[in-house]
N, C-alpha and C positions, 0 to 999 in steps of 0.2 A: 504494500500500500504506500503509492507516492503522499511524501509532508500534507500537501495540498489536499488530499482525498485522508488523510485521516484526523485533519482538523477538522474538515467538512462531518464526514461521520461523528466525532466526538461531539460535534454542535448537537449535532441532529439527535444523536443517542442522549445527551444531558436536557434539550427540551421535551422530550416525551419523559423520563424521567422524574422532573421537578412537576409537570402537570400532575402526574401521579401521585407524587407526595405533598401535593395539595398547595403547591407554591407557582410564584409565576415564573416562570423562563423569560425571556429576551423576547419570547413572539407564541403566540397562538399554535402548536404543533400543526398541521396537517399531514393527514396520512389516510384519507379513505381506500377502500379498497377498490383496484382496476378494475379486477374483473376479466371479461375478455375486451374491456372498450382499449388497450393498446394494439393488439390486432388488430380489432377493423379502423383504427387510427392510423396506423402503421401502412392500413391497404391491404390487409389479407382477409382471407376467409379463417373463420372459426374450425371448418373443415381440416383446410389446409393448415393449419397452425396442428389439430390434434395431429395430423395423420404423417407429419414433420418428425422421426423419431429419432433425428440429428441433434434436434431442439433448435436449429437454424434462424427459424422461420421466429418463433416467440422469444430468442433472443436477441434479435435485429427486432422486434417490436416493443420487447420488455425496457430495454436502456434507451430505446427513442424516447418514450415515454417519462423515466427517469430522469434523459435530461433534456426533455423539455419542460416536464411539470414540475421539477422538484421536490417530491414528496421528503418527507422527513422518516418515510421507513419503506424499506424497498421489500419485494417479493421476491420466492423463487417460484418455481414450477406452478403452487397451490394446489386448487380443486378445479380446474377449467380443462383438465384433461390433455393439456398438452404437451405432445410426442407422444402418446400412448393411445393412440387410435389401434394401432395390431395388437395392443397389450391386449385391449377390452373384446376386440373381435376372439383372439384367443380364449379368453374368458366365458363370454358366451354367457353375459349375464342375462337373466328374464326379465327383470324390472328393469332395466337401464335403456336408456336411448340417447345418443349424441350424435353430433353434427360429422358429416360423411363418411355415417355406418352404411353397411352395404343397403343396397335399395334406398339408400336416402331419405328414412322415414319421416326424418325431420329436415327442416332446414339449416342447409349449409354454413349457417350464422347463427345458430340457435345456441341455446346455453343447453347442457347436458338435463335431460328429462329424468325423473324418477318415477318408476309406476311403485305406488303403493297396494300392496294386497298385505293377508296375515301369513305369515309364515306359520304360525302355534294356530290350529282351528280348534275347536271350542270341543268337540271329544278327544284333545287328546293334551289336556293339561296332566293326566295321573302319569302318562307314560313321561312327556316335559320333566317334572319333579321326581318320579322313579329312577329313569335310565335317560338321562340325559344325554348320553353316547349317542344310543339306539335310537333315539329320538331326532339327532342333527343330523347321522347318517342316513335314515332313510324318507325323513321327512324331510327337513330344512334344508340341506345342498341340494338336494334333488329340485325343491322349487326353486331354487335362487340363480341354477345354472346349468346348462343344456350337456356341459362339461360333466356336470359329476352327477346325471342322472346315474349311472350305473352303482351305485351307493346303496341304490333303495333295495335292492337283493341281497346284499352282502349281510351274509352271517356270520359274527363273532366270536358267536358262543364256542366257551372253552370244550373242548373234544367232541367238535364238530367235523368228526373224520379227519382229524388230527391233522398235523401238516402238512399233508397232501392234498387233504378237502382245502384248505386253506390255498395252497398253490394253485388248487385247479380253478378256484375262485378268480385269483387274481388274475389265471391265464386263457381267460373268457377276450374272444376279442376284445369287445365295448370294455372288458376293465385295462385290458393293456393299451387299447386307444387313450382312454383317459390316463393313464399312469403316464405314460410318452406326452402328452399334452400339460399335464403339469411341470412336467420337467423344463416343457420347453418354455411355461409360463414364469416358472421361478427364472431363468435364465435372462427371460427377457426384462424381465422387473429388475434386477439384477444390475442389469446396465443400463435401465434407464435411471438407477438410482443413482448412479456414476457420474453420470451426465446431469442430474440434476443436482447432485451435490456442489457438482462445479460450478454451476451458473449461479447456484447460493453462492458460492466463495466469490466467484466474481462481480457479483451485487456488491456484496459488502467491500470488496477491494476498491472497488469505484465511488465507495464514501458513502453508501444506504445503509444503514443498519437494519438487518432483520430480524425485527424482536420475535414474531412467534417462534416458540418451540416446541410446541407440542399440542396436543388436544386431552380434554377429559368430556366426559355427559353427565349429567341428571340421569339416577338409573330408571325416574320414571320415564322420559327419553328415551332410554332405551327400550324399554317395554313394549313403546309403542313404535318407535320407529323397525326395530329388530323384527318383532315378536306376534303383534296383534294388531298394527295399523292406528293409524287418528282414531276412527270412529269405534272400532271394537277394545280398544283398549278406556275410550273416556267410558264407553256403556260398563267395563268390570270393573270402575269404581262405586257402581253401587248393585252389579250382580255377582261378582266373586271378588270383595274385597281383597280377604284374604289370601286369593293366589296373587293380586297386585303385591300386598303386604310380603308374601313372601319371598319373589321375588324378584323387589326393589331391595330386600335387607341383605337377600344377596349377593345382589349385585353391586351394591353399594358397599359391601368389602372387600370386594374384586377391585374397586375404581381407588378405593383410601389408599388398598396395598400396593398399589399402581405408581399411586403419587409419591407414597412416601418412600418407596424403594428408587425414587429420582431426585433424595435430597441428598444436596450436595454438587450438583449436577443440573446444567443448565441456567446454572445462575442469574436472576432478572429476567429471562426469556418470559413471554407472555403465554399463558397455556389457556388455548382458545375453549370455550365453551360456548355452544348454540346451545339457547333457552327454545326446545321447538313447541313445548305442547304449555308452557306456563302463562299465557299470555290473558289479555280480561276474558272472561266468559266462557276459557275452557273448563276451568272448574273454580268450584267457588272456594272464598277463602280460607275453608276450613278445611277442604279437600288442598287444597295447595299449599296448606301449609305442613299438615300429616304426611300428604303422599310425595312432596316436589321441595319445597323449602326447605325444610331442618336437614335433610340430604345435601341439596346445592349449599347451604351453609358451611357443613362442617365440611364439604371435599373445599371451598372458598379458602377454608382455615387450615385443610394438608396443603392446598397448592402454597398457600403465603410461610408455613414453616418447612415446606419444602426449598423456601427461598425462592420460589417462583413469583409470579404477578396473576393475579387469576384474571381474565380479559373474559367478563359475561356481556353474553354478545345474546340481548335480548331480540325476540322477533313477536313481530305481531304490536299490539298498544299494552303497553303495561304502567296504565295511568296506577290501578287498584292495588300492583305488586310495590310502589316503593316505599310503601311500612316496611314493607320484610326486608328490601335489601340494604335497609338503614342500618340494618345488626349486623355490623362486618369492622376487623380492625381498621383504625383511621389512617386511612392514607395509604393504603397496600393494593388496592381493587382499580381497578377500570371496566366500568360500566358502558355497554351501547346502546342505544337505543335505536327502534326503527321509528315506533311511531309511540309517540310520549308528549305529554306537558311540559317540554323543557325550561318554561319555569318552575313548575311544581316538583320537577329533578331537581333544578339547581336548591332549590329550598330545600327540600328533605334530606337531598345526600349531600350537597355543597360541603358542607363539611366533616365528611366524612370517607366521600372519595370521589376517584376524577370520573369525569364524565363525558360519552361523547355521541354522535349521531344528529340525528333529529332533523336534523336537512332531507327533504325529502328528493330522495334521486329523481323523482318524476320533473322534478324542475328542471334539472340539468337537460334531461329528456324531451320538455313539450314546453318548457316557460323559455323567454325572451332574459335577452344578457340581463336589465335592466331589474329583471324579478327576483336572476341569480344576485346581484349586487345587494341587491334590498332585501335579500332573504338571510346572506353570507352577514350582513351588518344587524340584520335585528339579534340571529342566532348567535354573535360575540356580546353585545350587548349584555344580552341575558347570563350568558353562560361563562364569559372570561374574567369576571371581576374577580381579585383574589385568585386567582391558577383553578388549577382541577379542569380545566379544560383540554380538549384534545378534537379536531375539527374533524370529523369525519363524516359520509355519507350515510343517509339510512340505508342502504345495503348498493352491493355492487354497483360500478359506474354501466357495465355492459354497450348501453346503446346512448350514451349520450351525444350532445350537439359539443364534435369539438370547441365552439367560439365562447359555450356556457362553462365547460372546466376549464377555459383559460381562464375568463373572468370570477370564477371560483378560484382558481389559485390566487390570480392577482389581488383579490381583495380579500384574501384572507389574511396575506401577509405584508399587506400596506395596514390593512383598518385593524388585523389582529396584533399590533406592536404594543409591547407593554412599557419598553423604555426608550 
C-alpha cells in the first residue's frame, strides 16, 4: 500500500469508527451499498459480470466506481453473484434464479431471485427433531438441488449389508454423477475464493477499507428462511409454538458458539446481520420479543465481546422495534434502517448507538437531483448532530440514475462537514 493510499484508508477506516463510538469525525461517513449499480455504471450486463469467472468484468466496474464515488468503505465480490454464474449452474439450485442462467428466465440485468417454498412440511417435524441426518438427507438436499437429489434413497443405517451395501450404494450411477459433481463444485469455489480474496486485498491496497467480516442470523430467521418459509413459519407461532421454541434455542447455541469461537479474530470487522422477518406487523410485540429479540440481543453482546461491531441491518419499517434495540452496550452497535422515523431513531438510540439508512433508494431511482439534495440535507440534519451517524442507502443502489448518486455523494460531503 502506497503512503498516499494508506492515509486515504486510515481517514476512511477512523470516520466510520468515531460514528460508531458515538463521536463526530471530520465528515458524515458515507458508504451505502452498490449493489450491482457499478456494473450497469460501468456498461455491463448483470449477466455478463456473473458469468465473468476471471472476475474481469466486476473488477474494471468495482474500482471505476471506487474512484469515482468515493465511498468511505469498499466491497469485495459480496452477494451479487459475481464470477460465479458456472458455480450456480453446477449447483443446480431449485429456489434460485439469476441473471444469464441458461434459458434466460430472468432478465439479463436482474438482481438474483429467490423462490421461497418450506423445506420442513408440516408431517414431518418428529422425524426434523429425531434424526436430523435422515431428515437433511432425504428430505432437504433433495429439495434444494437437482444435484443431490440422489440422497433421498441412500440408507445409512449401521449393517445395512455392511460395506458392500454401502459401496454399491454409492456406485449407482446418479450417486457417482453426483459425487464427480461435487468434486468438481468444491474445486471451482475453491478458486473463485482465490480470486476473490485478491480483489478484497486489492480494495483495500487502493485505500477502501473493508469492514465487513463476517455474517450471523436471528435463529428465528432462520426458521423461516431455512426451514418453513415467511408464511408457514409466522402461522407456528401460534400452532406449534413449541417446535419454534425449540428450535430457535437450538439454534441459537449453534450461532453464540459461532461467535464466540471468533474472538480474538477479526478485530472491529463489522458482522452483518439481516433482520428479515422482525419488522412492524410480523408479529407482535410480545411475540418479538420471546421469539426474535432477547436472541438478536445477547448474539448483539457475543459479537461486541467477540470484539467484533454487530452491523443490524434492519428491513422492512421498524418504527414499533426501537424500544428493544435501545438495550445494547453504548457505543459498540451500528444500526440500519430501511424504512424508519429517522427522527424517532435518532431520539431513542442517538445515544446509544450509531445509526444509519433511511434515505430511501427509490429517490436515487425515480426523484430528480434536486429531491436527492433536499433529501441528503434534511436526513444530516436530523441525524448528524453529535456523530452516530453513518450515510447510507435504505438498501442496495442497483438501478439508480447515475446524475442522483453523484449528487448524493457531493452533498453529503460538502453539507455533511463537521469541522
Amino acid at each position: 500500500m502506497t503512503p498516499e493510499n494508506k492515509a486515504k484508508y486510515e481517514a476512511k477506516l477512523k470516520r466510520i469508527k468515531d460514528a460508531i463510538a458515538l463521536t463526530e469525525p471530520d465528515m458524515v461517513p458515507i458508504k451505502p451499498s452498490p449493489a450491482i449499480f457499478p456494473i450497469l455504471d460501468a456498461g455491463y450486463t448483470v449477466a455478463e459480470a456473473i458469468y465473468d469467472d476471471s472476475l474481469t468484468i466486476y473488477r474494471d466496474a468495482l474500482f471505476k466506481y471506487l474512484h469515482k464515488y468515493d465511498p468511505d468503505a469498499g466491497v469485495g465480490t459480496g452477494t451479487n453473484l459475481a464470477g460465479q454464474g458456472k458455480i450456480m449452474e453446477l449447483q443446480e439450485p431449485k429456489n434460485m434464479r439469476w441473471a444469464g442462467m441458461p434459458g434466460n428466465i430472468i432478465d439479463k440485468n436482474s438482481i438474483q431471485q429467490y423462490i421461497e417454498y418450506p423445506f420442513l412440511l408440516d408431517d414431518e417435524f418428529e422425524d426434523f427433531f429425531t434424526d436430523r441426518t435422515a431428515w437433511s438427507l432425504h428430505k432437504a438436499f433433495p429439495r434444494a438441488s437437482t444435484v443431490l437429489e440422489p440422497l433421498k434413497d441412500l440408507n445409512l443405517e449401521f449393517g445395512f449389508a455392511g460395506v458392500g451395501g454401502l459401496a454399491a450404494q454409492f456406485s449407482k450411477p446418479e450417486m457417482k454423477k453426483m459425487i464427480t459433481r461435487l468434486w468438481e463444485i468444491n474445486d471451482a469455489m475453491a478458486e473463485f475464493g482465490k480470486k476473490s480474496a485478491q480483489l478484497a486485498k486489492d480494495v483495500e491496497e487502493d485505500g477502501y477499507p473493508i469492514v465487513q467480516g463476517g455474517g450471523a442470523g436471528v435463529p428465528f430467521d432462520a426458521y423461516s428462511d431455512h426451514l418453513r418459509g415467511t408464511i408457514e413459519s409466522l402461522a407456528d407461532l401460534y400452532t406449534r409454538p413449541e417446535d419454534v421454541e425449540l428450535y430457535i434455542k437450538e439454534e441459537h447455541q449453534k450461532t453464540l458458539a459461532m461467535i464466540r469461537s471468533m474472538k480474538g479474530k477479526m478485530e472491529g470487522k463489522h458482522i452483518f446481520m439481516a433482520l428479515h422477518k422482525g419488522m412492524d406487523g410480523f408479529m407482535s410485540d410480545e411475540h418479538y420479543e420471546h421469539f426474535y429479540w432477547k436472541h438478536l440481543q445477547e448474539i448483539i453482546c457475543a459479537i461486541i465481546d467477540a470484539g467484533q461491531v454487530p452491523y443490524i441491518y434492519t428491513e422492512g419499517n421498524y418504527n414499533s422495534r426501537l424500544k428493544f434495540l435501545a438495550d445494547v452496550p453504548k457505543g459498540k452497535v451500528l444500526y440500519h434502517f430501511e424504512t424508519v422515523d429517522m427522527a424517532e431513531a435518532k431520539r431513542i438510540l442517538g445515544d446509544v448507538a450509531c445509526i444509519s439508512g433511511g434515505f430511501a433508494t427509490q429517490t436515487l431511482t425515480y426523484g430528480t437531483k434536486q429531491q436527492v439534495i433536499d433529501e441528503c440535507k434534511r436526513l444530516i440534519d436530523i441525524c448528524a448532530p453529535g456523530g452516530g451517524f453513518i450515510f447510507e442507502t435504505s438498501f442496495g443502489m442497483d438501478y439508480c440514475k447515475r446524475e442522483n448518486v453523484e449528487a448524493m455523494f457531493e452533498t453529503v460531503r460538502e453539507y455533511g462537514k463537521y469541522k
